[in-house]
C-alpha positions as CSV (number, residue, x, y, z in Angstrom):
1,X,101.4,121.6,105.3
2,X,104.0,123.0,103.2
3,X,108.0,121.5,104.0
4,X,109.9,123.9,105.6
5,X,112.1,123.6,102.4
6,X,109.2,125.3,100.3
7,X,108.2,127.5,102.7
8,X,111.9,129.0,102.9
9,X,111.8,129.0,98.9
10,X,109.0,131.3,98.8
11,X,110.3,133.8,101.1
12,X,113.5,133.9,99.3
13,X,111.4,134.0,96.0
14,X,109.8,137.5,97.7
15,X,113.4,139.1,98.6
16,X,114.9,141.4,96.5
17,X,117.4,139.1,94.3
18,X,120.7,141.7,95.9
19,X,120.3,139.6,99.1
20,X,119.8,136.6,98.7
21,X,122.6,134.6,99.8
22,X,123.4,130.7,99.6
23,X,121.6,128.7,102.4
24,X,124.2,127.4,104.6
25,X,124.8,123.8,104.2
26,X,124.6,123.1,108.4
27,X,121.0,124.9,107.8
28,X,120.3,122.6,104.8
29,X,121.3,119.3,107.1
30,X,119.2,120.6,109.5
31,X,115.8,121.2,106.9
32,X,116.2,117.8,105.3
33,X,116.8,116.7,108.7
34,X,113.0,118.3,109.5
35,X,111.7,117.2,106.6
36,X,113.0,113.4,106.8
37,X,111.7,113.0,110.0
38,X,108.3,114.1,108.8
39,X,108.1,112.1,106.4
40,X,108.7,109.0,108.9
41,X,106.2,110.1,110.9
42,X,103.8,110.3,108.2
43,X,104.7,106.7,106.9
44,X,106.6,108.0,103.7
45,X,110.0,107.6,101.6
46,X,112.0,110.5,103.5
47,X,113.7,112.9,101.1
48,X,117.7,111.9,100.6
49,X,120.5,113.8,101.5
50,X,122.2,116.2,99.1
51,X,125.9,115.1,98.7
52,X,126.8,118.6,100.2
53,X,124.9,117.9,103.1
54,X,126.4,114.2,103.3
55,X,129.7,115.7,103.3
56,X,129.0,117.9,106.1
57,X,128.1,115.0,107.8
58,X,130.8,113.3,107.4
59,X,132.6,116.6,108.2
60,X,130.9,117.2,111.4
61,X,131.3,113.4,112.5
62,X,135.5,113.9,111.8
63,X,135.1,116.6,114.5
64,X,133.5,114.4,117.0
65,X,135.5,111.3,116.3
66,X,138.7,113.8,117.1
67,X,137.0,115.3,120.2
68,X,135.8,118.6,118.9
69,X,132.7,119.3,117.4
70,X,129.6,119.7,119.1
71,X,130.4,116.7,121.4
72,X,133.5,118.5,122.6
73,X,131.9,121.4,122.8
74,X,128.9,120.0,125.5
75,X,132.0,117.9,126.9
76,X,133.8,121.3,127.9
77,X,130.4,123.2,129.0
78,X,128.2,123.1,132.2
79,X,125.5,120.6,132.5
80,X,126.6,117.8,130.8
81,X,129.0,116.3,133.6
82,X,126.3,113.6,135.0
83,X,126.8,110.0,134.3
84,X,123.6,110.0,132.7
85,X,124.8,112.7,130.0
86,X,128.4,111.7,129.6
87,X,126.9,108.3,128.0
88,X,124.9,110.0,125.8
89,X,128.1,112.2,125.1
90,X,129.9,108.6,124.8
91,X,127.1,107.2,122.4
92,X,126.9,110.0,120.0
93,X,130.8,109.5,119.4
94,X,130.6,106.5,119.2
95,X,127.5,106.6,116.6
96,X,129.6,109.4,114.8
97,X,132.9,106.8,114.8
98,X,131.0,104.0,113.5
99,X,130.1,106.3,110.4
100,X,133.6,107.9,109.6
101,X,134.7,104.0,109.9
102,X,132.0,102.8,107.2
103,X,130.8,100.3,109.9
104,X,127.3,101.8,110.6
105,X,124.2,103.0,109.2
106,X,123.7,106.6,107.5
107,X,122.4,109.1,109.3
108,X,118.1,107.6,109.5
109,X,116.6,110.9,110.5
């Protein structure tokens, strides 16, 4: 099966050149993302991270480690108020603090 990296690279290859326009890097995360993850499953070296996508990353964990981002977002929003969710909440910052400190893994998957 092709990666969804290729696949989008052969649409794009079909549009007329006046429209393309740059992948965003947050869609970029999210194929390598894809793509590492399938490559865990099927027992192979997962792709690396571009160093734009790294430094969304580390972007994106700034955000949560100051109580925005996507954390603060579900934080704020409906459905996310049991104990069981506000730990996963609390473990995601904490996961995302670890980083932005230098104290914990990359992101794996």
């Amino acid at each position: 099966m092709a990666s969804l990296r290729e696949r989008l690279g052969r649409l794009e290859a079909r549009a007329p050149a006046a429209r393309l326009e740059r992948i965003p890097v947050v869609i970029s995360v999210l194929l390598t993302a894809t793509e590492r993850h399938r490559a865990v499953l099927r027992g192979e070296e997962p792709p690396p991270y571009s160093p734009e996508e790294l430094e969304e990353m580390h972007r994106e964990d700034l955000e949560v480690v100051a109580g925005g981002g996507v954390v603060g977002y579900l934080r704020e929003s409906g459905g996310w108020d049991s104990p069981e969710s506000a730990a996963v909440l609390d473990q995601w910052e904490e996961d995302a603090r670890r980083r932005v400190e230098g104290g914990g893994d990359a992101h794996v998957t």
